[in-house]
N, C-alpha and C positions, 0 to 999 in steps of 0.2 A: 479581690485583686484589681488594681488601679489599670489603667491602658498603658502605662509606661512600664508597669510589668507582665502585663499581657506580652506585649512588642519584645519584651527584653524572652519570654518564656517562647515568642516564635522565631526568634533571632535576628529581628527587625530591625536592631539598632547597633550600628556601627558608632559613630563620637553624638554628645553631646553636650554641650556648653555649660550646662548647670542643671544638671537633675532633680537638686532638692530646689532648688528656687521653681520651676520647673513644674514639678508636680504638685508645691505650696500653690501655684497659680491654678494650676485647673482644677484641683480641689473646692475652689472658692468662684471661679467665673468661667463661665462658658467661652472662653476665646473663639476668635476665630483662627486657621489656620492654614496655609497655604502652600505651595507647590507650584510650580511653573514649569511652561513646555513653547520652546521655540517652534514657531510655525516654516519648519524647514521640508517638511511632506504633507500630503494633503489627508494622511492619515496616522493616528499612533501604531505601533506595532507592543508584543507583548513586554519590553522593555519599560517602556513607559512606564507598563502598571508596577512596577516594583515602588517609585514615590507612589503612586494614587492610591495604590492598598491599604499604604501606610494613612492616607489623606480620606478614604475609605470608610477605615478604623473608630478616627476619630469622629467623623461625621454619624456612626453608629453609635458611639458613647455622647451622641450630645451635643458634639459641638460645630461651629459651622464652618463646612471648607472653603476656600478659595481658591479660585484655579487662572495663573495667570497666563493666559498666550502672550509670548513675547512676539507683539509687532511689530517694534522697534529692535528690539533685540535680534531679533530675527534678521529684521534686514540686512543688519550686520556683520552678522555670526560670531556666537564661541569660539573664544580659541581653543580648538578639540587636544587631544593628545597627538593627531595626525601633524607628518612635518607641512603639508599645505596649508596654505592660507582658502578658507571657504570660498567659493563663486557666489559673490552675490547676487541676489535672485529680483526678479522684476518686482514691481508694486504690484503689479496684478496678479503673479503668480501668489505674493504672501498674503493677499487680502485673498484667495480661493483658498490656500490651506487655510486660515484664522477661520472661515466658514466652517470647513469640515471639521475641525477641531474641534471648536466649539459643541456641532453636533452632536460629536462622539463623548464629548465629556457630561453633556446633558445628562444622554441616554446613559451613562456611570452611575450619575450622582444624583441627579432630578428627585428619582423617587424614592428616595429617604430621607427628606425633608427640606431639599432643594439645595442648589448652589451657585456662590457669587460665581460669575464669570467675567475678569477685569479683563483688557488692553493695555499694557503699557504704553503703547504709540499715542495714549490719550493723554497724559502727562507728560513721557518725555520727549514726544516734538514739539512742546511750548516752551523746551528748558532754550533759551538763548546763551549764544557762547559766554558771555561776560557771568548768567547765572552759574553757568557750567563750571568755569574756572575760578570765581571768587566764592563763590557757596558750597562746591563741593572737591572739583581738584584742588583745592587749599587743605583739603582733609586727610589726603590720603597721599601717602609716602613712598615716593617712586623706589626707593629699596626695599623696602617692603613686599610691596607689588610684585616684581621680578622675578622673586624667592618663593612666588609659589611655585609647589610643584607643574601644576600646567603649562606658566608659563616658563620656568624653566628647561622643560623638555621643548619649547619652542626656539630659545634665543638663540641656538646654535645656527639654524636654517634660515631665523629670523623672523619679526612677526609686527604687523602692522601696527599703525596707531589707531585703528579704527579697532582691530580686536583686543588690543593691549587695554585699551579704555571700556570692555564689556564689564568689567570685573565694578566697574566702579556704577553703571548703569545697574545691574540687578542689588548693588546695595541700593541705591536709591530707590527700585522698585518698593522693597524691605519698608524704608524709610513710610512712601508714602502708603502702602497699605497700613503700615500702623497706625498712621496718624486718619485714615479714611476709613476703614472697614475694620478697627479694634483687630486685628491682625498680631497677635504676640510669638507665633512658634514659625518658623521655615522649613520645609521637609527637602531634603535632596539627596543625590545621590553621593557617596564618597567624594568625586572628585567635586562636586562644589562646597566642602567645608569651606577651605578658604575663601570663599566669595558671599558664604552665608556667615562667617564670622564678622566680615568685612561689614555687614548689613549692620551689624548689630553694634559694634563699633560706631559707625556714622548715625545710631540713631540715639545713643549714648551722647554723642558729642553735639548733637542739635537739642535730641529734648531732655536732657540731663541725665546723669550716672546714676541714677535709679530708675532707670527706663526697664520695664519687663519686655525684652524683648531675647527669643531662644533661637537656638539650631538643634535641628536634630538629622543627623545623615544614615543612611542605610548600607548592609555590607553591599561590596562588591559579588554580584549574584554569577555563582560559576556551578559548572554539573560537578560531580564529583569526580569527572576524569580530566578538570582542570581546562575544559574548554568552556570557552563565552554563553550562558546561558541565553536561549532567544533565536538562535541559528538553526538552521536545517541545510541541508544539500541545496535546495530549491529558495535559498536564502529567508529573510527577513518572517515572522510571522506576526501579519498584517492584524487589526482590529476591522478593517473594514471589509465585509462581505465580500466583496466584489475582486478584492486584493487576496484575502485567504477566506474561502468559503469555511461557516459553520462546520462542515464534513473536518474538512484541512485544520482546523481550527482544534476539535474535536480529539482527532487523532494525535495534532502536536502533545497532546496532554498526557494522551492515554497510554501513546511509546514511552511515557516519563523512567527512567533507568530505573530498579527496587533501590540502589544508594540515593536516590534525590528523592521518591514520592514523598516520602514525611515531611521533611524539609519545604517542598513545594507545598503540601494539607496544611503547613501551619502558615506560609507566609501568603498563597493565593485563595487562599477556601475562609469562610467565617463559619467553621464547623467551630465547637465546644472541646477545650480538651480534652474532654474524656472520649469525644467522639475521635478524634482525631490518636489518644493514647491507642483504642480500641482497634482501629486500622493499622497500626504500629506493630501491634500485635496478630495480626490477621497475616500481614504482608512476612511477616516473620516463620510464620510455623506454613502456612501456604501460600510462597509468591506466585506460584503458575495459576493461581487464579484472576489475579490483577484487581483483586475489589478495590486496593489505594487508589490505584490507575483508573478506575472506572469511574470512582468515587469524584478525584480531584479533577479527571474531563468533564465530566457530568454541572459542578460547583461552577468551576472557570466559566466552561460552557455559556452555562444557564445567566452568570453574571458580565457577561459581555455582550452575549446575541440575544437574551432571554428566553423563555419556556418556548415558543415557537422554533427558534434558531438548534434549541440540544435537542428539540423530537425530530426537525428535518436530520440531524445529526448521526443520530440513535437509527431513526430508520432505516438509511445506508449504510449505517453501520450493521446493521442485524440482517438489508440482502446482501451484502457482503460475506456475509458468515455462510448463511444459507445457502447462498446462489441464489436466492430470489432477484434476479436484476429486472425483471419485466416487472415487477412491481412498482418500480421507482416511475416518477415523472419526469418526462424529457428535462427538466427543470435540476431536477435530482439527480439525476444521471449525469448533464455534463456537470455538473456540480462535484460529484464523484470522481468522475475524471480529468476534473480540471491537472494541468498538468504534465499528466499521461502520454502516452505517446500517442499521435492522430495520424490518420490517411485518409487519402480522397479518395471516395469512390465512386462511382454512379449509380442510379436510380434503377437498372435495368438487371433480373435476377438470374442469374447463373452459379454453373454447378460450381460446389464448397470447392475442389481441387483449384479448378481456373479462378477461382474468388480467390481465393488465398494467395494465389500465387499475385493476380493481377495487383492486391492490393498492397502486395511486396511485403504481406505479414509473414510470408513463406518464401527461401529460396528458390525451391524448385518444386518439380507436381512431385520428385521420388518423396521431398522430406514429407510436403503436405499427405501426400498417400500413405505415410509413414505414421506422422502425428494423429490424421484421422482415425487411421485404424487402431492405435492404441489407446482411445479415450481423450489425448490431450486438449482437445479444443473444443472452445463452448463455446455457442453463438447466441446472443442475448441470455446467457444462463444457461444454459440447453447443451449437454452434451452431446458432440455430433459424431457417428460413428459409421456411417452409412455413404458410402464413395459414391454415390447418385445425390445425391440430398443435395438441392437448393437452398441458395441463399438469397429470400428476400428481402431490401430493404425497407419495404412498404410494409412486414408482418409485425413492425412494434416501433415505437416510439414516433411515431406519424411520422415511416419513411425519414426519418432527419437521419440516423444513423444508425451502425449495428453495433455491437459492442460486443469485442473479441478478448478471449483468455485461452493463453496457449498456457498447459503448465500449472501449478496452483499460483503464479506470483504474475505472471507476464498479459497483462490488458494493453488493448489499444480503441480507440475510439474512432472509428471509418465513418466517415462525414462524407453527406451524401453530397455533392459539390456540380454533377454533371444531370 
């Protein structure tokens, strides 16, 4: 099985431009292949990886990726499907996300055989108006333009000349990666077909009508109850540690609905189909085990934060289960609770009833005298049942905090602050 029907068997592949021409080329030459990402945050979130998977893929079968930060593009902005026009962002804000970026797509792609990492800003702030308008706005056909979907849903509210003119920037990108870095395929999402046709087209009319150059776009990624894949209550789910910890990370995966895991095993995980049929069938006959779920956080995991980041992962996860919370590292623990609900409390130990209440985890002493007595409340792990029993915050985690469960769901994390 070739990778274009790999992609077509994980349902990778929403439109492409020419299939058999397509798969005649990588048959016989190693291309390179590319994807791009606007440096409009200073980090990716799980969105992203829907192109890079696909970019991923291909880097695994052989051939070499390309990833391009739009510097220029960026400054600019997409015109999104949103009726606003973007805020443009400072020089120095986009030169700190192009940093971060870049890092993060490293640490993707680095170690399986390495990968280009271009700037647009490097080429297209040397393009001069008169190049602009006689070499490439001469190409491209203001009704045309219009009629695409995006920018149609914009023209009603109305839409810049500075964004109306992206469409024609990222063909140019198209243009000059082919002619620099053997660049023949473009990966993106649905909504940049039209822009990656556009590429191809402008690279037709410069380096002639036998130019190999492809699109290939991906579906639109939705759960199965038709909402946006990518989202949580707690919004966005970040790539970078710091933004959504390994733990957060971890669990985004593991809650994956039984309608989506397979789906997700084929398009985020490089399991084997039979590996993957095999799970298809596990999650079938015994879903309340969650092997898919465990399976495809474990894979994600591991290929994001690597082997270090899914055992920090695994281990909160497992005192979780347990009640083991003193095991964790203060490190781990607010990692765990990042989130969560927090109070201040002070460093000085007094009884659970006054603690509770003081620290406003508890209305009042009747309910706290209430929940005590019937088991509900654990302190650092520890089930506390005894209406004398102190609470110190020096007994675990070097005095920084205690960490309370009323209930089997409800945590707070009291920060030792005074």
């Amino acid at each position: 099985m070739d990778i274009i029907d790999d992609l077509k068997w994980r349902g990778a592949i929403n439109q492409e431009t020419d299939e058999k021409g397509l798969k005649k080329l990588l048959a016989h030459h190693k291309i390179s292949v590319y994807a791009g990402i606007d440096p409009t945050g200073d980090s990716m979130h799980v969105g992203h990886l829907i192109p890079f998977m696909i970019l991923k893929r291909f880097q695994k079968a052989g051939f070499h990726p390309v990833i391009l930060i739009g510097g220029m593009t960026g400054a600019i902005g997409d015109p999104s499907g949103k009726k606003a026009e973007r805020t443009l962002q400072t020089q120095a804000q986009v030169k700190h996300n192009e940093k971060c970026l870049t890092k993060q797509a490293k640490q993707l792609f680095d170690k399986d055989g390495g990968v280009t990492i271009v700037n647009n800003y490097d080429w297209l702030s040397k393009l001069n108006l008169e190049t602009f308008l006689r070499k490439f706005g001469k190409l491209f056909n203001v009704n045309d333009m219009i009629h695409k979907e995006i920018i149609k849903s914009r023209l009603a509210a109305g839409i810049s000349f500075t964004e109306f003119t992206y469409q024609i920037l990222q063909s140019i990108d198209f243009l000059h990666l082919y002619k620099t870095h053997d660049v023949h395929l473009e990966v993106g999402g649905s909504d940049q077909w039209g822009n990656i046709t556009d590429g191809i087209k402008l690279i037709r009319k410069i380096e002639g009508p036998k130019a190999q150059a492809y699109g290939l776009t991906i579906p639109l990624m939705l759960k199965s109850d038709g909402t946006k894949f990518g989202k949580t209550a707690g919004g966005a789910v970040w790539l970078d540690p710091k933004k959504t910890s390994p733990y957060e990370f971890y669990q985004f995966w593991f809650n994956t609905a039984d309608a989506d895991v397979i789906k997700y095993l084929k398009y985020f995980t490089f399991l084997s189909h039979d590996e993957i049929t095999k799970l298809a069938k596990i999650t079938k006959k015994t879903p309340w085990k969650r092997v898919a779920q465990r399976k495809l956080a474990e894979e994600v995991t591991k290929f994001v934060h690597g082997e270090k980041g899914l055992k920090q992962a695994q281990k909160i996860t497992d005192a979780f289960f347990h009640g083991n919370i003193k095991s964790l590292t203060d490190e781990e623990a607010q990692m765990a609770f990042h989130g969560m609900p927090s109070v201040d409390i002070s460093s000085k130990p007094e009884g659970i009833i006054d603690w509770l209440v003081d620290a406003k985890i508890e209305p009042s002493k009747r309910q706290a005298r209430q929940d005590v007595k019937s088991g509900a409340v654990h302190i650092n792990g520890d089930k506390v049942q005894d209406m004398s029993a102190t609470v110190d915050p020096a007994s675990a985690f070097h005095g920084k905090f205690v960490v309370v469960r009323k209930g089997k769901k409800h945590y707070w994390l009291a920060k030792v602050t005074k």
